[in-house]
N, C-alpha and C positions, 0 to 999 in steps of 0.2 A: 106460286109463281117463282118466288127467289130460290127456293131448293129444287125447283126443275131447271134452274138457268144454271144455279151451279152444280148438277148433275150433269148437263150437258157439257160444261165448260170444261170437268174432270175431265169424261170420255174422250174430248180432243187433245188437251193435253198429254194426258199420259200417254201417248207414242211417242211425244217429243221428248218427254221426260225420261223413258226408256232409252230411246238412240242417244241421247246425249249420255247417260251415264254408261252406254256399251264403248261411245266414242274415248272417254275421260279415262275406261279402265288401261287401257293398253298405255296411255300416256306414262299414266301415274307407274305403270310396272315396268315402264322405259327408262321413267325418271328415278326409279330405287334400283334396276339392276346396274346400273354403271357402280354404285357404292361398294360393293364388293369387292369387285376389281382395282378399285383406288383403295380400299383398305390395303388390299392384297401388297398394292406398289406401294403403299405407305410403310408395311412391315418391310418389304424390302427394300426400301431406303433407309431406313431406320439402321444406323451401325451395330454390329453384333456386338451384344458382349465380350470384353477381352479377356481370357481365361490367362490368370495369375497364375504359375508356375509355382509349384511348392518345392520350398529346397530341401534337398536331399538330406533325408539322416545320417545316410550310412559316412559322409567323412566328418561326422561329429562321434558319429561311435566308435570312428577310428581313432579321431583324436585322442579317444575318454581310453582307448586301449589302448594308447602307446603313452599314454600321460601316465609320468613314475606315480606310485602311490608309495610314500612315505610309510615303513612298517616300523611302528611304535614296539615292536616286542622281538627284533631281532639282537644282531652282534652287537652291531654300531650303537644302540638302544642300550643297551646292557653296558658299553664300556663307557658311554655318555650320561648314565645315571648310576652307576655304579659308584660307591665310594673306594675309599683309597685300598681298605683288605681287598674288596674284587677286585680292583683294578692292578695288585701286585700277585693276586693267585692267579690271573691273566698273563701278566708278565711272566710271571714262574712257567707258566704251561709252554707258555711260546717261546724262550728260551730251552726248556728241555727239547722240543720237536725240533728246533735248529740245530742244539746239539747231537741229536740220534742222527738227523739224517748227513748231518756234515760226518760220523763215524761212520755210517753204515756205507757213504758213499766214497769216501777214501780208503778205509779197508777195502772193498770191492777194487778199487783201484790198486791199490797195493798188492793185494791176491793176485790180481792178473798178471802184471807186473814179475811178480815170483812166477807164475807160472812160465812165462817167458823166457826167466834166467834159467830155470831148469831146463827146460828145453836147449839153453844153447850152451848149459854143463854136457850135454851130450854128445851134440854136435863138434865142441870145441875143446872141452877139457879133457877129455877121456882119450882123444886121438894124441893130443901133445906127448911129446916123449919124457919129460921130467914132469915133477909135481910143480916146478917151480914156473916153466915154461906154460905148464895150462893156468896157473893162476895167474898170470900177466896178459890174458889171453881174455880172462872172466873182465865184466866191465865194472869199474868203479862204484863201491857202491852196494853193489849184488852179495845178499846173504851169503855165497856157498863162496864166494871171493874170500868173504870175513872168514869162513870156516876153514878153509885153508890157508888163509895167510897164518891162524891160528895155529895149525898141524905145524907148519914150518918152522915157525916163532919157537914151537915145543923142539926140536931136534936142536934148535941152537939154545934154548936155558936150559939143557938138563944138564948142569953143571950146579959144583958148590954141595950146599945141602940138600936142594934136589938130585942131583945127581944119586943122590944116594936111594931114592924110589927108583922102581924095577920103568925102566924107559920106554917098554909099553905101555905102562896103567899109566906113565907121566903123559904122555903122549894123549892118550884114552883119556885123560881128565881132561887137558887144554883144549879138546876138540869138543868133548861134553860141554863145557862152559863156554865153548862159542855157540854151541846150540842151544842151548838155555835162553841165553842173551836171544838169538834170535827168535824165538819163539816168545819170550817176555815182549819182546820189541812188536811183535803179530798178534798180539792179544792187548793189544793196549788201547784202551776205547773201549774193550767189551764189556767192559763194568760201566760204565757210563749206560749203554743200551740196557743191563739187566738192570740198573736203578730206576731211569727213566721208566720202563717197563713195570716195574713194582709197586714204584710210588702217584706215580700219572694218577690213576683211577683216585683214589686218596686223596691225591692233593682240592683235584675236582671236585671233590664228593664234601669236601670241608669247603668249598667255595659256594656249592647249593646248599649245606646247612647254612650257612653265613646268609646267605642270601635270601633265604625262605623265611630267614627271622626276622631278617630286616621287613621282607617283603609282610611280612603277618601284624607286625609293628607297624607301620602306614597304614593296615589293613584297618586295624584295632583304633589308630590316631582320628580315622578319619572317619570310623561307624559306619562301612558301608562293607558288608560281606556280600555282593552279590557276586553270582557267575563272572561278568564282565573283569569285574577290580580283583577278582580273584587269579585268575585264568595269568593272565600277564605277567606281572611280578614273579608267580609262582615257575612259569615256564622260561622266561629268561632264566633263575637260579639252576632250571635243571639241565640248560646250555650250559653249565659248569662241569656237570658229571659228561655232558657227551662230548665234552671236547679233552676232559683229560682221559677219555677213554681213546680220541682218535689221537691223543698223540701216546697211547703205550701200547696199541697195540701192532703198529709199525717197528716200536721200538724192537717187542718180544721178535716177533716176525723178522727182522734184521739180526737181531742175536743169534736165534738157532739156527739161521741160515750160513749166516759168518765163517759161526763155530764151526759147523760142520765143512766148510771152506777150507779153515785155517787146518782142522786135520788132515785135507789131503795134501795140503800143501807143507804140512810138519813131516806127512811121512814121507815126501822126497827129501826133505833136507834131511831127515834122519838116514837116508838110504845112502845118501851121498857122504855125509860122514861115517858112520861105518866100510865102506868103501875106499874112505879118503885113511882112514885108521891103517887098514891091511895096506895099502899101496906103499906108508912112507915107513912103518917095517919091513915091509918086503924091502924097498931101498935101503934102508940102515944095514940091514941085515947083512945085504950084496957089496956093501962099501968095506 
């Protein structure tokens, strides 16, 4: 009797029990879809992340490439550690280089200079109608002026016991010994350039020995032969040889060049006395 009442009391039920849970399902998928969408506006409420900007390398590496780097094994390095012998076979070098190039560049000036008087012995003296007339003409100064005032000096002392030498060799000497003088006076400095020139390499070459010993002496004091300790010292001392090499071989360089300068300019003034020789006998001769 009790399990046919609640057999019957299922079979009514359960249709009520069905529509209600068909009723409840659409709720309940009403009630979770709106979540989504408020996620959605909650991310996008939510502030974004504010992306930090990384600073730039490149004006630190510009920095680090215009920043001096202090080199430990240069000139300045060398004169500032250097004791007192390097520091006077320094001073030696650089004194010679100032003296080559102060010869090399005032000879050059004075070459020109000559070259110019001769040029205006041509223009000037040769048209004059006396010897004495062109050399007042020559300006102050000017080798070929010297050499003629010389020729003339000669026609008035060939008296006394010169007079007793034949009046052209007397003649012929005074003008010789004006050209001597000026050619001694044109070659003055060139020993300076061929010293410098000779001794330069030498003197450098005794300031890298000096140097190497000392440098091998710290090496030895201090027990440490490695590349690095070695490297340094040793190549400062041989900044000694290339720097008495760059001051002699300007020098040599300015010597042969000079030289061969000063001969073309010797053999106009030898042209011109010879010249000036024949002119003031031909005048004696006619007087």
């Amino acid at each position: 009797m009790t399990k046919t009442f609640l057999a019957r009391l299922a079979a009514v039920a359960a249709p009520f029990v069905l529509a209600f849970g068909l009723g409840s399902a659409p709720q309940l998928a009403g009630a979770q879809t709106p979540a989504a969408p408020q996620a959605a506006a909650s991310a996008a409420a939510a502030p974004a992340p504010v992306a930090v900007p990384e600073k730039p390398a490149a004006p630190a590496a510009a920095h680090a490439a215009t920043a001096k780097v202090d080199n430990p094994y240069g000139v300045g390095a060398l004169w500032s550690q250097s004791d007192a012998v390097a520091k006077a076979v320094l001073a030696i070098l650089a004194i010679m280089s100032m003296g080559s190039w102060y010869v090399i560049v005032t000879k050059l000036l004075e070459q020109m200079r000559m070259g110019r008087q001769a040029r205006a012995v041509d223009n000037e003296f040769w048209n004059a109608g006396t010897v004495q007339a062109g050399t007042s003409r020559l300006a102050e100064g000017s080798p070929f002026r010297f050499i003629a005032d010389a020729g003339m000096q000669a026609t008035q002392k060939h008296d006394g016991l010169r007079g007793k030498v034949d009046f052209a060799d007397f003649v012929d000497l005074c003008i010789h010994r004006a050209t001597e003088r000026v050619q001694r006076r044109l070659s003055n400095g060139m020993s300076l350039l061929a010293t410098v020139g000779s001794t330069a390499p030498f003197v450098g070459l005794f300031g890298t020995v000096w140097g190497i010993y000392h440098a091998l002496t710290a090496i030895g004091v201090a027990g440490q032969a490695s590349i690095d300790k070695v490297a340094g010292p040793v190549g400062e001392a041989l900044i000694m040889t290339a720097i008495g090499l760059a001051v002699a071989v300007p020098a040599v360089l300015g010597y042969n060049w000079l030289l061969r300068r000063n001969i073309t300019v010797m053999d106009d003034v030898r042209e011109f006395s010879g010249e000036l020789h024949s002119v003031i006998l031909a005048g004696s001769a006619a007087a």
